[in-house]
C-alpha positions as CSV (number, residue, x, y, z in Angstrom):
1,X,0.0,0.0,0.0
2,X,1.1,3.5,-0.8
3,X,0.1,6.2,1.2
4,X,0.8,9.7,1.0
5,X,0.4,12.5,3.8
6,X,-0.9,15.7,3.2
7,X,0.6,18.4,6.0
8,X,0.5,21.7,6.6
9,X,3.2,24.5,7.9
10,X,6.2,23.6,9.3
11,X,6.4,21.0,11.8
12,X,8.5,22.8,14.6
13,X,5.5,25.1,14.8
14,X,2.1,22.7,13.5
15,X,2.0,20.0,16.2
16,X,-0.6,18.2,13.0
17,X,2.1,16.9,11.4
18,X,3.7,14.6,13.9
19,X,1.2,11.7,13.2
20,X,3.1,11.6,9.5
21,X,6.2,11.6,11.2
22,X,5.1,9.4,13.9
23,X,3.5,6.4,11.7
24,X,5.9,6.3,8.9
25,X,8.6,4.1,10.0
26,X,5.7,1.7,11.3
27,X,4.2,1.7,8.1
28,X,7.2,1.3,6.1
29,X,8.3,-1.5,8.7
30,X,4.8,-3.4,7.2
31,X,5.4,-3.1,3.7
32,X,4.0,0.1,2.9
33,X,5.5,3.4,0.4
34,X,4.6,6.6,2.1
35,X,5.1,9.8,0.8
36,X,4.5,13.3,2.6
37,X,3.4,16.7,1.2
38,X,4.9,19.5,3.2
39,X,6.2,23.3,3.3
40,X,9.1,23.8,1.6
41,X,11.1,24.7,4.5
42,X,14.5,24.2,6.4
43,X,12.8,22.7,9.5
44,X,10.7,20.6,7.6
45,X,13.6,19.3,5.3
46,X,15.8,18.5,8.6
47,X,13.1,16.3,9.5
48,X,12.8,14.6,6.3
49,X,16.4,13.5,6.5
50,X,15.7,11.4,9.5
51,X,13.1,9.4,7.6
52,X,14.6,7.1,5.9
53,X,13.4,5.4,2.8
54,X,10.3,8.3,2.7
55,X,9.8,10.2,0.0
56,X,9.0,14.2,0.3
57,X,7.1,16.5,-2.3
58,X,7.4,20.0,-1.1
59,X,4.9,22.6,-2.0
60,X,5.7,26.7,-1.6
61,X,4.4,28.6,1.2
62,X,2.2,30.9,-0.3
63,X,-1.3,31.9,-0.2
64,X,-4.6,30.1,1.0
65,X,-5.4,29.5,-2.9
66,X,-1.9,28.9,-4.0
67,X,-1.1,26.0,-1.4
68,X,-4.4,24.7,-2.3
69,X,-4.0,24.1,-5.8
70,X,-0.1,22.7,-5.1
71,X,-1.7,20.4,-2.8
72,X,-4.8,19.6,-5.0
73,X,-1.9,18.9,-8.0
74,X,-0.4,16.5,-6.1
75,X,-3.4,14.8,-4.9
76,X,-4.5,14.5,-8.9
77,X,-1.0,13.3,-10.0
78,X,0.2,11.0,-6.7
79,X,0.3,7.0,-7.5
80,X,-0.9,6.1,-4.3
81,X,-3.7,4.0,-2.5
82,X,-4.8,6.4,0.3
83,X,-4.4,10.1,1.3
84,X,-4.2,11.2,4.7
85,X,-4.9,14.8,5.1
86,X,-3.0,15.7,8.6
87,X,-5.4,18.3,10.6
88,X,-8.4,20.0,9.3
89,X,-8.3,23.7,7.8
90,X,-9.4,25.4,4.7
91,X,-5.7,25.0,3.6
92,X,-5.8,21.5,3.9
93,X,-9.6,20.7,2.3
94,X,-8.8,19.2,-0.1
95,X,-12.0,17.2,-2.0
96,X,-11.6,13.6,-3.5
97,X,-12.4,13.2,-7.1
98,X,-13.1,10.7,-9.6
99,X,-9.0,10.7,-11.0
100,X,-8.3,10.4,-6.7
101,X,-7.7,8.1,-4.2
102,X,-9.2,7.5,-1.3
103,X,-9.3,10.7,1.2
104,X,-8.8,10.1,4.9
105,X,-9.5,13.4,7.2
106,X,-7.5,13.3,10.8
107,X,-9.2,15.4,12.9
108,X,-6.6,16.7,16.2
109,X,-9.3,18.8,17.8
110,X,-12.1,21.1,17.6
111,X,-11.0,24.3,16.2
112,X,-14.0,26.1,16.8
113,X,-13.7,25.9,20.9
114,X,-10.9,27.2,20.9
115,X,-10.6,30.3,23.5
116,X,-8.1,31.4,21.1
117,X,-10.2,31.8,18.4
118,X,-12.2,35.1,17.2
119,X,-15.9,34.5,16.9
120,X,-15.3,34.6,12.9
121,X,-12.3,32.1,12.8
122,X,-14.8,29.6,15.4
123,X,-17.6,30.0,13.4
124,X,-15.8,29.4,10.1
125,X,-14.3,26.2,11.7
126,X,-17.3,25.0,12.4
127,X,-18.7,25.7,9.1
128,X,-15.7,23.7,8.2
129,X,-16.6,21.1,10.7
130,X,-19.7,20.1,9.6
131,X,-19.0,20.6,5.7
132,X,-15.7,17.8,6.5
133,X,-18.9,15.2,6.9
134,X,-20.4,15.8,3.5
135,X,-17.0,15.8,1.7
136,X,-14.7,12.8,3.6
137,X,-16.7,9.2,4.1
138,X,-13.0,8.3,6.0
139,X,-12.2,9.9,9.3
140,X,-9.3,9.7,11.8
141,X,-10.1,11.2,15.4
142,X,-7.5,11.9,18.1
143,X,-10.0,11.7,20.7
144,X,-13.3,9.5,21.6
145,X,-14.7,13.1,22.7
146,X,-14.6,13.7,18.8
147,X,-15.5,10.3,17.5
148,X,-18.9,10.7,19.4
149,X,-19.5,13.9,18.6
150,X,-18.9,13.6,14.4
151,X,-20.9,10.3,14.5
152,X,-24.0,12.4,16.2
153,X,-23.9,14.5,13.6
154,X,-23.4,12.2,11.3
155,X,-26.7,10.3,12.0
156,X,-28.1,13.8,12.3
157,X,-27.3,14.3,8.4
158,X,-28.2,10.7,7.8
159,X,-25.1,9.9,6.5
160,X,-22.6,6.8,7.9
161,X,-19.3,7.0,8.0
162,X,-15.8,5.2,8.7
163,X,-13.6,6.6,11.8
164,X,-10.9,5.3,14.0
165,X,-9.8,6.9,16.9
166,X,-6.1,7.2,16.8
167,X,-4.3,9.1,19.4
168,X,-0.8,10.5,19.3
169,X,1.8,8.3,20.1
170,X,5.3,8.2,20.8
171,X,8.7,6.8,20.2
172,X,10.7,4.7,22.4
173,X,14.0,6.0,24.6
174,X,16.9,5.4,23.0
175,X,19.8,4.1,25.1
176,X,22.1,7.5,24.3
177,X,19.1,9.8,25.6
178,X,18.4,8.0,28.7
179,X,22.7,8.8,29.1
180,X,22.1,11.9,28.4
181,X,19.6,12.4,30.8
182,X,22.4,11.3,33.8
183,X,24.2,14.0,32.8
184,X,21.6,16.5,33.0
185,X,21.0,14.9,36.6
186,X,24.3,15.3,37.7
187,X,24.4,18.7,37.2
188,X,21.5,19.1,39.1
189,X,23.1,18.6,42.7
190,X,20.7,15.9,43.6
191,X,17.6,18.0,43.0
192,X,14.5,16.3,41.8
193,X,13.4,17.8,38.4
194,X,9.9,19.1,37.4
195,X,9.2,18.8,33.2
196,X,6.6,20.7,31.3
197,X,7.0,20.1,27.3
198,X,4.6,22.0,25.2
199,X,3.6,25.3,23.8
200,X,3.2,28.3,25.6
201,X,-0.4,29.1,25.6
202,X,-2.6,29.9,28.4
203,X,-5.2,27.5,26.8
204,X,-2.5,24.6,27.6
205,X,-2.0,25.6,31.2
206,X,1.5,27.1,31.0
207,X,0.7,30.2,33.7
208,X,-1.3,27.8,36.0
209,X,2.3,26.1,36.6
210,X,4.3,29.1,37.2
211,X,1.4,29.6,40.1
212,X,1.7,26.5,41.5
213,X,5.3,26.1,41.3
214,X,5.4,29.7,43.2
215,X,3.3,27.5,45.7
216,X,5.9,24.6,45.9
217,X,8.7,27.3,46.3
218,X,6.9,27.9,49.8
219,X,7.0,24.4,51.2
220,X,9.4,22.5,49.3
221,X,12.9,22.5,48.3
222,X,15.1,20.5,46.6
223,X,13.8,21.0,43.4
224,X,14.1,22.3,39.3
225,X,11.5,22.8,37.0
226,X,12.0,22.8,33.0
227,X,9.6,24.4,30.7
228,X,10.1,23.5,27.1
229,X,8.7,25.2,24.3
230,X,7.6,28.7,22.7
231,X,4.6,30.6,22.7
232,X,2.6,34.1,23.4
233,X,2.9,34.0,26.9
234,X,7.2,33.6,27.0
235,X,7.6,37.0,28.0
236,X,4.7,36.6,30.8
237,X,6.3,33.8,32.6
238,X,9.2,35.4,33.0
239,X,8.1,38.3,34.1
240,X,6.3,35.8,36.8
241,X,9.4,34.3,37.3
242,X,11.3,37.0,38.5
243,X,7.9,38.5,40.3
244,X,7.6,35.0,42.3
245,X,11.5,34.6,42.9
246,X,11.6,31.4,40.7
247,X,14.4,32.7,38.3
248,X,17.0,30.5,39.9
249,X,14.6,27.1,39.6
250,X,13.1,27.2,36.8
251,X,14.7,26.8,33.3
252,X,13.3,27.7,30.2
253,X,15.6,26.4,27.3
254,X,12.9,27.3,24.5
255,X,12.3,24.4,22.1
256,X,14.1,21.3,22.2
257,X,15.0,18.5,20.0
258,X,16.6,15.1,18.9
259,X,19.2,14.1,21.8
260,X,18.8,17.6,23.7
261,X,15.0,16.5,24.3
262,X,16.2,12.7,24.9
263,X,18.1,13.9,27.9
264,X,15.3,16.2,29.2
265,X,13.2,13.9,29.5
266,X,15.0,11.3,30.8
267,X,16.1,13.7,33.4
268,X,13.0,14.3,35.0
269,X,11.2,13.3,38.1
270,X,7.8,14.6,37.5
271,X,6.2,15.5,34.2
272,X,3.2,18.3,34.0
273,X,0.1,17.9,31.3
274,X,-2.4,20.7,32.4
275,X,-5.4,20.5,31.5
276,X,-9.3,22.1,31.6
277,X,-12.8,20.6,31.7
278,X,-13.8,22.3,28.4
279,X,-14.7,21.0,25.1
280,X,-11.3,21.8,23.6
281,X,-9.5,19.4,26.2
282,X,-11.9,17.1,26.1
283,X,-11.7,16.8,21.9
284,X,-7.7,17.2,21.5
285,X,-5.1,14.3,22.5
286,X,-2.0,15.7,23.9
287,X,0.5,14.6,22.3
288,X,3.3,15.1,25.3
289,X,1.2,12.5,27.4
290,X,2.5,9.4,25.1
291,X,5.5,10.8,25.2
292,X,5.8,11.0,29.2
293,X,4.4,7.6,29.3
294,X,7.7,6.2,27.8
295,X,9.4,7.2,30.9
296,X,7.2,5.5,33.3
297,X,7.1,8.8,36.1
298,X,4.4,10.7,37.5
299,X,2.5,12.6,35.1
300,X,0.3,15.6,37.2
301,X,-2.6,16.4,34.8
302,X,-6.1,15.9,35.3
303,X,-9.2,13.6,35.0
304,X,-9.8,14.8,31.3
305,X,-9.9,13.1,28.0
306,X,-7.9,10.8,26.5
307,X,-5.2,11.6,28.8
308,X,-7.1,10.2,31.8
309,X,-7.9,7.5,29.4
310,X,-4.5,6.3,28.8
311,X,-3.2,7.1,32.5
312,X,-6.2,5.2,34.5
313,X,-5.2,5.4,38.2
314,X,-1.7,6.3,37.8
315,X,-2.4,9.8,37.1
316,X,-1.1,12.4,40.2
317,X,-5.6,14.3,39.5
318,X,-5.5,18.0,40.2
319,X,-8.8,19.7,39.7
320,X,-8.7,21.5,36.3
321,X,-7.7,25.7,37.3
322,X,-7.2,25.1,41.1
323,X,-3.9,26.1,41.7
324,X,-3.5,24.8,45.1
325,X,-4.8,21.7,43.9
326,X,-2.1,21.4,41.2
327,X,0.8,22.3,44.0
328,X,-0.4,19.5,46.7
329,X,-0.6,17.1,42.6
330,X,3.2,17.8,42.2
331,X,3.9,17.5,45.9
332,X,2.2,14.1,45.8
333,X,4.0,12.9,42.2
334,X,7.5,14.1,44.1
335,X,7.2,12.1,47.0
336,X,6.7,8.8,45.5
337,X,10.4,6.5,45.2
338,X,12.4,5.5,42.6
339,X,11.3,3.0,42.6
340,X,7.4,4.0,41.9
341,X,6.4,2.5,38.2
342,X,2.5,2.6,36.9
343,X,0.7,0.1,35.3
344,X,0.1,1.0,32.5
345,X,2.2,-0.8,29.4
346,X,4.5,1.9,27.4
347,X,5.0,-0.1,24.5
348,X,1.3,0.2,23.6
349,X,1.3,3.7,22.7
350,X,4.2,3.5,21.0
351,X,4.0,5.4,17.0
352,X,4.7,1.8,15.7
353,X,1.5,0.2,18.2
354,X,-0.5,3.3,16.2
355,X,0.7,1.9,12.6
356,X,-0.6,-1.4,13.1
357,X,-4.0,-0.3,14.3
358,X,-3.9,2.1,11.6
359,X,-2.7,-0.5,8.8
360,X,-5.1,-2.7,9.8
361,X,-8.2,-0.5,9.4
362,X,-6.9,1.0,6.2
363,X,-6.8,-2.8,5.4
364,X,-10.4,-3.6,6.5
365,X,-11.7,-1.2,3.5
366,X,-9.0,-0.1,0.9
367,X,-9.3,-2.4,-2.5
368,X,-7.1,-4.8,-2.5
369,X,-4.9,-4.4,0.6
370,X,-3.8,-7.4,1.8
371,X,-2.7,-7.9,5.5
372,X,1.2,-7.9,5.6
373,X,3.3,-8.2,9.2
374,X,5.5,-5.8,10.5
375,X,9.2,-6.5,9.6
376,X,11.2,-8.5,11.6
């Protein structure tokens, strides 16, 4: 089977395009040819060079109607089986035609409850929404939240249609990152080390950890906190930083990756996915979850989505906005051993664990793709 991905942006600032990058080796492991469509950009070439044996066909950044007709050429002139079109936008909406192949949609989240959004961009999203129903019969959803919801409306529209939920997943440690993160401890003096990993957005949570961390600074020492990633608020946290006195704990090394990111997170003690009881939590998938999970440490987060769905009763559960509630969450996650492991099994939300279940359903409908096992 040959399938070709369909991004958008540049994937050190779209988190979308990760699921190409994610599934491919898995994929190619089983047989298949993949091919992604993306920006033709420096970030977005780096990362092609680590996928090896993947083809690339790069489109110019341009404007809404130009990067739709690139995309909509390749589409119309690609040899392969199946189509996956990474996120939903109006740059990416792309229709499937007679000369085609088979269109699958991934749906990440629900872009019209978004706080973020202006009341124009959320109802044009969900103009988009509901219009992805008439145009796609093949849906991926990151979330059960959005499965549910897109079949209701579905029925609503009398229509039926195929979906999967497929969240995020992650890859495994590699033996020179888990090194790296020794050295990172070492340098640490014996403090135990706090990791947040995402954008900076309020949406995600980012100033609800400077408060509570300003909250730990009052009853516990002994500690470092890291907080990876760009984002609006950068300039707000450290102003809260140096309001609160947290300049000297807390790191912020901007983004991070390859063996950098390795030895981050193999450093760290305690790992931090905030999260709200809204719509918008409840429909994305966090991608940063999977990736904690790898590490087998407390995760402080809360009781929401498919987070809580993958963590069970490991989870360190703060109540969504309650700052206090978070600070006693991280207290709890620091006191437990070395020894402390969950239950949960890593390896089954591994990128390659994704591929198969994603291989197999593309098998249960594409013409005449047969089942092939992953290579050994």
């Amino acid at each position: 089977m040959h399938i070709s991905f369909v991004t958008n942006s540049v994937i050190t600032k779209h988190a979308t395009m990760k699921r190409a990058f994610g599934l491919t080796p898995g994929l190619q492991a089983r047989g298949c040819r993949v091919t992604i469509c993306l920006e033709d950009h420096a970030d977005n070439r780096a990362a092609m060079e680590r996928l090896k044996g993947c083809r690339a066909h790069y489109y110019k950044r341009g404007t809404f109607p130009q990067e739709y007709r690139q995309k909509a050429s390749f589409i119309a002139n690609c040899d392969c089986d199946v189509v996956h079109i990474c996120g939903l936008g109006w740059r990416n909406a792309l229709v499937q035609r007679a000369n085609t192949p088979a269109i699958v949609m991934d749906h990440v989240e629900l872009e019209s409850s978004l706080p973020s959004s202006s009341f124009l961009r959320a109802r044009s999203q969900m103009m988009l929404e509901w219009a992805s129903l008439l145009a796609y019969r093949n849906s991926v959803m990151a979330s059960g939240f959005l499965e549910d919801l897109f079949k209701r409306r579905a029925r609503g529209l009398g229509l039926s249609r195929r979906m999967i939920v497929l969240p995020y997943g992650s890859d495994v440690p590699n033996a020179e990152g888990m090194q790296g993160g020794k050295q990172v401890r070492s340098s640490r003096q014996g403090r135990r080390i706090i990791l947040y990993m995402g954008g900076l957005y309020k949406n995600y949570g980012c100033l609800d950890i400077v408060q509570a961390l300003r909250g730990l600074l009052k009853s516990r020492p002994g500690w470092d906190a890291i907080l990876l990633g760009h984002g609006p608020e950068e300039a707000t946290i450290r102003q809260m930083l140096d309001q609160f006195g947290l300049t000297d704990r807390v790191e912020m090394p901007g983004y991070a990756t390859g063996k950098t990111l390795d030895a981050y997170l193999a450093a760290a003690d305690v790992f931090l996915s905030p999260l709200f009881d809204t719509v918008a939590d409840w429909a994305r998938c966090p991608g940063k979850t999977y990736i904690y999970m790898m590490y087998r440490r407390p995760i402080v987060t809360c009781r929401v989505g498919e987070t809580y769905k993958a963590l069970g009763s490991d989870g360190f559960y703060y109540k969504p906005g309650d700052i206090e509630s978070m600070t006693d969450a991280v207290n709890s996650a620091l006191d437990v051993g070395e020894d402390w492991r969950p239950s949960y099994d890593p390896q089954a939300h591994t990128w390659d664990a994704r591929a198969e279940s994603y291989l197999r359903w593309l098998q249960s409908w594409v013409s005449g793709a047969g089942p092939r096992p992953a290579a050994s």
